[in-house]
Backbone as a chain_set.jsonl record, in Angstrom:
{"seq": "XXXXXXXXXXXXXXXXXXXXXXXXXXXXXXXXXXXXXXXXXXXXXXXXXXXXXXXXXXXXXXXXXXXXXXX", "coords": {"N": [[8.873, 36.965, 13.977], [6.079, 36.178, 13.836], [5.623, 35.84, 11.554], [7.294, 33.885, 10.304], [6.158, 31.39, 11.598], [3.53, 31.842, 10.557], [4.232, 31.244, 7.802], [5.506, 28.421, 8.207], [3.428, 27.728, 8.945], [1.365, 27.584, 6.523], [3.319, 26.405, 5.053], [3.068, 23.631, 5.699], [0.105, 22.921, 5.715], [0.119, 23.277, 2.75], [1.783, 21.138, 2.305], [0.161, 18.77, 3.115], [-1.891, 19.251, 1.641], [-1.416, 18.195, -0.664], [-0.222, 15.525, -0.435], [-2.389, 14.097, 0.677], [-4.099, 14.65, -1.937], [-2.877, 13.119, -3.145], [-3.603, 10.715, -2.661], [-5.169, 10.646, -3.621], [-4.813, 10.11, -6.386], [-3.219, 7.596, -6.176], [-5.535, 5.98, -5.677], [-6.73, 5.389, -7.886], [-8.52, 7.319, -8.937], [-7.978, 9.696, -10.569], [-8.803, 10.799, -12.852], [-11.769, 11.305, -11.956], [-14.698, 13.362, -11.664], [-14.593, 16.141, -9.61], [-17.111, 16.59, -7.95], [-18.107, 14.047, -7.281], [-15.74, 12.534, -6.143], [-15.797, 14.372, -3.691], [-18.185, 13.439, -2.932], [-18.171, 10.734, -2.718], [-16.165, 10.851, -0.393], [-17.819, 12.098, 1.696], [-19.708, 10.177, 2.113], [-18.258, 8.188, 2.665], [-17.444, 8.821, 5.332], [-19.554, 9.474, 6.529], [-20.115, 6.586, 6.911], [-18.042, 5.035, 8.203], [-18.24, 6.006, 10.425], [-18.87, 6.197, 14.2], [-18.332, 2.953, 13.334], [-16.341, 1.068, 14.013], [-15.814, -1.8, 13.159], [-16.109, -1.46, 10.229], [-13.873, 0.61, 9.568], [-12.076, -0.561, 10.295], [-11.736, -2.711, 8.223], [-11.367, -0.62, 6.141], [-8.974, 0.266, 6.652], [-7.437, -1.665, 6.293], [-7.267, -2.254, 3.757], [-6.602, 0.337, 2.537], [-3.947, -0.391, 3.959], [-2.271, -2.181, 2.814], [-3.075, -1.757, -0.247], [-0.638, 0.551, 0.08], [1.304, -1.409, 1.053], [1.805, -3.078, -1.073], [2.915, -1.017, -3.004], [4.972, -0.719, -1.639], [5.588, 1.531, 0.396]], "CA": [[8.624, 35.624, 14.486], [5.009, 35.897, 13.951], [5.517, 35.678, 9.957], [7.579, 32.485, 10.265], [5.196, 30.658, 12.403], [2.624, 32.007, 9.555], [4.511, 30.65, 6.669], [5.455, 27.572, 8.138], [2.001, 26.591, 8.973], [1.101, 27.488, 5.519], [3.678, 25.217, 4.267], [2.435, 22.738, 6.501], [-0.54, 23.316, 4.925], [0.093, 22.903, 1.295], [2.088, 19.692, 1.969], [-0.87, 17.787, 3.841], [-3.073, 18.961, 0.534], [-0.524, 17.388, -1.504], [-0.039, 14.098, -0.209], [-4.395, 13.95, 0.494], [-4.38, 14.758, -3.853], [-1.57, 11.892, -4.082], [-4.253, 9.279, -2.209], [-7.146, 9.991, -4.879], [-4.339, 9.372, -7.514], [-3.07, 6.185, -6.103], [-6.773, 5.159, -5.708], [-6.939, 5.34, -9.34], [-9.398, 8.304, -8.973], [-7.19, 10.606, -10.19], [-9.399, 11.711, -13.787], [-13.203, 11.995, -12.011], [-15.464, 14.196, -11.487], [-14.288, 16.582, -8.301], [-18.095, 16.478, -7.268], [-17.958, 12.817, -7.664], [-15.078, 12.646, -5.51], [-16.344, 14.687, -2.711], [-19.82, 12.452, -2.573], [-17.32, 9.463, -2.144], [-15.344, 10.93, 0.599], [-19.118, 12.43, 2.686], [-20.296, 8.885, 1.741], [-17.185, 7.068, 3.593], [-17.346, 9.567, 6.438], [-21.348, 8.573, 7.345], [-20.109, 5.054, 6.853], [-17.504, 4.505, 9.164], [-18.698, 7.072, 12.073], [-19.154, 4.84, 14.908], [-18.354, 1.798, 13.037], [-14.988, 0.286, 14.392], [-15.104, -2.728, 12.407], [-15.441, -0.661, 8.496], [-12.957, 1.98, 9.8], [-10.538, -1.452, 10.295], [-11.718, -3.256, 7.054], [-11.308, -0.096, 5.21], [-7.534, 0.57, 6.85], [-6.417, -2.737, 6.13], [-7.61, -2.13, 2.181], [-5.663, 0.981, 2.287], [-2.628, -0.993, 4.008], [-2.433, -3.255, 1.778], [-2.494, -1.026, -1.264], [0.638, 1.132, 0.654], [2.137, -2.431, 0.865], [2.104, -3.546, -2.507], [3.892, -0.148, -3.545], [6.741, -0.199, -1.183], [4.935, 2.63, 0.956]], "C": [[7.243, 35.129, 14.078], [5.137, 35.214, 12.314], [6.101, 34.246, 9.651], [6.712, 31.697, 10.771], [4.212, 30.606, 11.088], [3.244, 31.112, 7.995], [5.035, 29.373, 7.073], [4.522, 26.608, 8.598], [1.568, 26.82, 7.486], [1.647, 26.257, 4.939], [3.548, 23.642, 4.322], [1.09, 22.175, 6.037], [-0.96, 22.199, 3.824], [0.778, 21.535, 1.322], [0.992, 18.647, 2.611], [-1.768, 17.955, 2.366], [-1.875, 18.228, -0.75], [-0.836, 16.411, -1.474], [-1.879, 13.585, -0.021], [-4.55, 13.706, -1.147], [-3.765, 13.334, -4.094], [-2.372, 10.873, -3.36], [-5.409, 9.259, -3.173], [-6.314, 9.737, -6.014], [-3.86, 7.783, -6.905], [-4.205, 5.375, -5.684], [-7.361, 4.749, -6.865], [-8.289, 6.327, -9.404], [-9.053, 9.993, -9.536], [-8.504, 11.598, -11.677], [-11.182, 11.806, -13.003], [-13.283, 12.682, -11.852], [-15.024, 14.908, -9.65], [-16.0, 16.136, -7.479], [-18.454, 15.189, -7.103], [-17.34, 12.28, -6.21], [-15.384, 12.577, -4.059], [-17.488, 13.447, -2.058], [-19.534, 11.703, -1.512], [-16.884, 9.358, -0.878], [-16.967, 11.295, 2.039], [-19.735, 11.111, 3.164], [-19.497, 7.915, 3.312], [-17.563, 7.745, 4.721], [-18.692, 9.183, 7.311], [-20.945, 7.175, 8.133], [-19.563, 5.005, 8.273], [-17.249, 5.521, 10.561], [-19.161, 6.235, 12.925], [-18.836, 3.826, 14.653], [-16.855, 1.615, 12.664], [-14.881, -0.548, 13.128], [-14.903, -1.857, 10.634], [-14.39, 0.002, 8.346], [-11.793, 0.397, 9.358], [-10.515, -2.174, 9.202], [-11.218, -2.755, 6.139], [-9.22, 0.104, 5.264], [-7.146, -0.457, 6.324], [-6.153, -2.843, 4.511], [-6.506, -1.139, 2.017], [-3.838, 0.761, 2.929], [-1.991, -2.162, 3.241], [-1.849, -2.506, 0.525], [-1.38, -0.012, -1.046], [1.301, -0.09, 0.399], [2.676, -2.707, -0.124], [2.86, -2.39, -2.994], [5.113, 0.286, -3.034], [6.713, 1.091, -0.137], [5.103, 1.994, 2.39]], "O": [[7.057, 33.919, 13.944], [4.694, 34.092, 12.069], [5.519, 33.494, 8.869], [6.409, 30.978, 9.819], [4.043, 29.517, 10.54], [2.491, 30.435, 7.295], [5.156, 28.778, 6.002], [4.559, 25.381, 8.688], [1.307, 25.676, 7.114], [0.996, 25.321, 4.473], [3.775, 22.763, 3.49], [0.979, 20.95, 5.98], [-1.641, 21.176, 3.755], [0.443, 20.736, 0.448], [1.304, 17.475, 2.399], [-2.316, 16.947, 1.921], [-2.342, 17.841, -1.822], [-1.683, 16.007, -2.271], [-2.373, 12.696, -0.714], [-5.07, 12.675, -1.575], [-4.073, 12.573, -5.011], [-1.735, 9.82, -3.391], [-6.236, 8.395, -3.464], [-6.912, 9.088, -6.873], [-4.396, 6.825, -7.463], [-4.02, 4.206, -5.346], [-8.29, 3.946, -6.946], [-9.182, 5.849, -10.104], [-9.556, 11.057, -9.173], [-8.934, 12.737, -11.497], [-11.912, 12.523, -13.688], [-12.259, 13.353, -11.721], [-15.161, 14.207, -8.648], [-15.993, 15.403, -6.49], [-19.561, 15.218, -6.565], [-18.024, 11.764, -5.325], [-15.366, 11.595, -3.317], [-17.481, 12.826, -0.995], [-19.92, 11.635, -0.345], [-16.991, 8.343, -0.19], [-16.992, 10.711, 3.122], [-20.178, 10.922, 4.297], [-19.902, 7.359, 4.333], [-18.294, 6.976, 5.345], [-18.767, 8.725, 8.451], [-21.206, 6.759, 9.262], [-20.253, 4.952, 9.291], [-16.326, 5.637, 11.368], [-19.949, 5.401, 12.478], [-18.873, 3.142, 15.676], [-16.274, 1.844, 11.603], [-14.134, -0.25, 12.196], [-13.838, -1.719, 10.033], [-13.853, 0.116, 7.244], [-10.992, 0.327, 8.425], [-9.375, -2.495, 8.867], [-10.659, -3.41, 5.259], [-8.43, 0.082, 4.32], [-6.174, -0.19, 5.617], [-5.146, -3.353, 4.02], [-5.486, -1.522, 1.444], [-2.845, 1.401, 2.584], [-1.043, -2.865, 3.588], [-0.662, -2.5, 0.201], [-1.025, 0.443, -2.133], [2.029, -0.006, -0.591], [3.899, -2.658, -0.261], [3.801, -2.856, -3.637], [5.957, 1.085, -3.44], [7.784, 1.634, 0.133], [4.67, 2.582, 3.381]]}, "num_chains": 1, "name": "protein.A"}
């Protein structure tokens, strides 16, 4: 029982780093620099800590681009 539990949080897992990889390709980020990347994501994370309104400017950017693809 224990080993199932173990492999289906793994697989649990590997599909959350999936679909995370499949938002820096549909950001069109898909050829930079990994350290690049990272910066970007530490960068955003400062940003919209405390700050309601960027968090909702930035969602609506990324609802938007879900929209337009049928997402």
């Amino acid at each position: 029982m224990a080993k199932s539990t173990t492999t289906e949080a793994r697989k649990k897992d590997t599909r959350e780093k999936i679909e995370l990889g499949g938002l820096i390709v549909k950001a069109g980020l898909r050829y930079e620099k990994r350290s690049l990347l990272l910066g970007l994501l530490i960068d955003a994370a400062k940003r919209i800590k405390g700050d309601e309104t960027e968090k909702a400017r930035l969602a609506a950017i990324g609802a938007e681009a879900f929209g337009n693809d049928g997402e």
